[in-house]
SERO-993286 format. One line per field, with one value per residue: z, y negated, x negated of N, C-alpha, C, O in turn. Coordinates in nm, 2 decimals. Example, Ala and Ser with C-alpha at 12.3 -4.5 7.8 and 13.67 -1.06 7.14 Angstrom:
% SERO-993286
n_z = 0.78,0.71
n_y = 0.57,0.22
n_x = -1.32,-1.28
ca_z = 0.78,0.71
ca_y = 0.45,0.11
ca_x = -1.23,-1.37
c_z = 0.78,0.79
c_y = 0.33,0.00
c_x = -1.32,-1.29
o_z = 0.85,0.80
o_y = 0.33,-0.11
o_x = -1.42,-1.34
END
This chain:
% SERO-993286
n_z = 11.01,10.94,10.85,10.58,10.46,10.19,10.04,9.85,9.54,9.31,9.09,8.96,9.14,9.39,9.18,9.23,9.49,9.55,9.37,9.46,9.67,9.86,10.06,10.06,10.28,10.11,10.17,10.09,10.05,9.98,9.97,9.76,9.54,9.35,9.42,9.44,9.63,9.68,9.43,9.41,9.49,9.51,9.28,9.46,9.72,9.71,9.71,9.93,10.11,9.98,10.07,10.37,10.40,10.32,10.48,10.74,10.71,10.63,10.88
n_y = -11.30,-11.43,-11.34,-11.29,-11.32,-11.24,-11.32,-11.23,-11.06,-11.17,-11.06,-11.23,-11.39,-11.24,-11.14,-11.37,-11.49,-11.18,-11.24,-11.41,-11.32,-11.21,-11.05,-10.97,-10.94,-10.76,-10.85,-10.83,-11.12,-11.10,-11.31,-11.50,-11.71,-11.82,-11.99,-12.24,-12.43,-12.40,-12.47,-12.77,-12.89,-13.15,-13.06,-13.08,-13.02,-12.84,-12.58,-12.62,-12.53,-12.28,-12.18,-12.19,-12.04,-11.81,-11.77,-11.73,-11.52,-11.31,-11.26
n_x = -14.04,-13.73,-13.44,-13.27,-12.96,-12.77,-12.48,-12.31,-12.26,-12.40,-12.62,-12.86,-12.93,-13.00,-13.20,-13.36,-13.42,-13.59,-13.80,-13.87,-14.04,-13.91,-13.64,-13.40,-13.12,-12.79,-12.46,-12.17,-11.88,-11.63,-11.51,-11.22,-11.29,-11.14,-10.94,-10.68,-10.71,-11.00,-11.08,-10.93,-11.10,-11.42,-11.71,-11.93,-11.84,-11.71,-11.89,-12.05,-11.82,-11.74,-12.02,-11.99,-11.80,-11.83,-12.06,-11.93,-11.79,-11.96,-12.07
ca_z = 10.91,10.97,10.82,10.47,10.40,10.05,10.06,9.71,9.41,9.19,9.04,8.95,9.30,9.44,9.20,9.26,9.62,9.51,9.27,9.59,9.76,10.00,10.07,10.14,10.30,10.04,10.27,9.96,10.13,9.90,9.95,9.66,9.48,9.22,9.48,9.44,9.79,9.64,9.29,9.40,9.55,9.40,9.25,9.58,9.81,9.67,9.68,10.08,10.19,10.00,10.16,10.49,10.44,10.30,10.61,10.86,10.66,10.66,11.02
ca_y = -11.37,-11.43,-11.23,-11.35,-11.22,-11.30,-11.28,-11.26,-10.95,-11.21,-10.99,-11.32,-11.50,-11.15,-11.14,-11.53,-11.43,-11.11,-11.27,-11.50,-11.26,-11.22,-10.87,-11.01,-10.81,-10.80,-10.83,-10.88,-11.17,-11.08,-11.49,-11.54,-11.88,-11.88,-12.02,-12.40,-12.46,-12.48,-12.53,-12.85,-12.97,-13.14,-12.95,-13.09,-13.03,-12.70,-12.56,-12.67,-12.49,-12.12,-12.11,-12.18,-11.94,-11.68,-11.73,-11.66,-11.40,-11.23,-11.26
ca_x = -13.97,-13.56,-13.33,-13.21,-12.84,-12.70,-12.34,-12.27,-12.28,-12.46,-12.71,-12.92,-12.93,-13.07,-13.34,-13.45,-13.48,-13.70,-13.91,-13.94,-14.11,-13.84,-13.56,-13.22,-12.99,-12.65,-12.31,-12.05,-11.81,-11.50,-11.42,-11.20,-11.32,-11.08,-10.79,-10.63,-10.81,-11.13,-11.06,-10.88,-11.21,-11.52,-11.80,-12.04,-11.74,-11.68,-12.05,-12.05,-11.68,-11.81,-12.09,-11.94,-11.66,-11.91,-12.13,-11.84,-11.71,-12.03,-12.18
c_z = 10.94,10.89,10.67,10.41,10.26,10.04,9.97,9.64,9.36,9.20,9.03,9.09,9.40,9.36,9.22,9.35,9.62,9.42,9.36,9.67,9.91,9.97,10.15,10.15,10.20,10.17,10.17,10.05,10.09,9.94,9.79,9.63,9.38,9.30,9.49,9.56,9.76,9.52,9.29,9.47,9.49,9.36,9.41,9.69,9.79,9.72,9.86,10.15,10.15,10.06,10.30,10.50,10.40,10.42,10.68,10.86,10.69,10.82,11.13
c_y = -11.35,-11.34,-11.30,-11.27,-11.32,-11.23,-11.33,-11.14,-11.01,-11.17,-11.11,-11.38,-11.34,-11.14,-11.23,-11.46,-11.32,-11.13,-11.41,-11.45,-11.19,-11.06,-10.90,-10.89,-10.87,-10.77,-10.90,-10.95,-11.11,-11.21,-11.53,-11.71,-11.91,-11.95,-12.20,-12.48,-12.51,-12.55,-12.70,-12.97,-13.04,-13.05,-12.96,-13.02,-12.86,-12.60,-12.53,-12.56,-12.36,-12.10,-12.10,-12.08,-11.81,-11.64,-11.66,-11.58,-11.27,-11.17,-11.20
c_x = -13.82,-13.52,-13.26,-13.07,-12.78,-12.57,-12.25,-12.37,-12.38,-12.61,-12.82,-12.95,-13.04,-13.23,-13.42,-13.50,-13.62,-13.79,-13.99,-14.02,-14.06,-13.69,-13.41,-13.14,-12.85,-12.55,-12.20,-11.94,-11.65,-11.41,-11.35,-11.22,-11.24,-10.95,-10.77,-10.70,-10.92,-11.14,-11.02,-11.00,-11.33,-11.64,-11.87,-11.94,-11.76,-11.77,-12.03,-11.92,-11.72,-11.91,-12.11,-11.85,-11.74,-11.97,-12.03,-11.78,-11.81,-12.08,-12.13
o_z = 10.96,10.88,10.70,10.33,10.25,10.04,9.98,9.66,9.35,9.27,9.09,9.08,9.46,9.41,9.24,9.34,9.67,9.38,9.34,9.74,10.01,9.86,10.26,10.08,10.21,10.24,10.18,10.14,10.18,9.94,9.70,9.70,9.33,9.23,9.54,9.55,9.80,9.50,9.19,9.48,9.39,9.44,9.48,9.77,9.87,9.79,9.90,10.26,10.25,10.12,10.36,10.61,10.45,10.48,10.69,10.95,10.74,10.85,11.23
o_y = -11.23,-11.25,-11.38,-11.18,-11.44,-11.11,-11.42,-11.12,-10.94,-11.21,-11.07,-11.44,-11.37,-11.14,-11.20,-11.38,-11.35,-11.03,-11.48,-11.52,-11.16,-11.00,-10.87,-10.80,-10.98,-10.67,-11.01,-10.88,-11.08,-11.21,-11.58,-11.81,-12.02,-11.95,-12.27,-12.60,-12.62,-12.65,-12.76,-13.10,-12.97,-12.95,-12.86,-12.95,-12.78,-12.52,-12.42,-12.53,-12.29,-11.99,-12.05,-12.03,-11.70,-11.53,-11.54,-11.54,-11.16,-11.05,-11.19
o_x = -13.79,-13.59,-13.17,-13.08,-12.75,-12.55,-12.16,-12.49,-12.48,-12.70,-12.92,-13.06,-13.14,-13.34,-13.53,-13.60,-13.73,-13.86,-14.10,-14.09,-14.11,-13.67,-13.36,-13.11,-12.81,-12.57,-12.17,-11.89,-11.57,-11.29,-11.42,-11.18,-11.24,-10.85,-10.86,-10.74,-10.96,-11.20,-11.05,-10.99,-11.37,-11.65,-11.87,-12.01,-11.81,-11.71,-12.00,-11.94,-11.75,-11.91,-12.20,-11.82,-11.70,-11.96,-12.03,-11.71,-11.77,-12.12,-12.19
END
């Protein structure tokens, strides 16, 4: 099975995963989301750029 990293605190999103049956590794990105950068983006837009900047933060 691959390697599932969740790269994000959110206490909820960890247990989805483990009530998936599945043991993500946490790597906390510390991507601030509150900055005019994304804020100024739409919700779908938004969604798509954190979890690109999380990935490459994390990896």
């Amino acid at each position: 099975m691959p390697r599932i990293v969740l790269a994000s605190q959110s206490k909820s999103r960890r247990t989805l995963l483990e009530d998936a049956g599945l043991t993500p590794t946490i790597i906390v990105s510390n991507v601030d989301e509150e900055t005019d950068f994304f804020n100024a983006m739409t919700p779908q837009d938004m969604v798509i750029a954190l979890a690109i900047s999380k990935a490459h933060t994390v990896r």
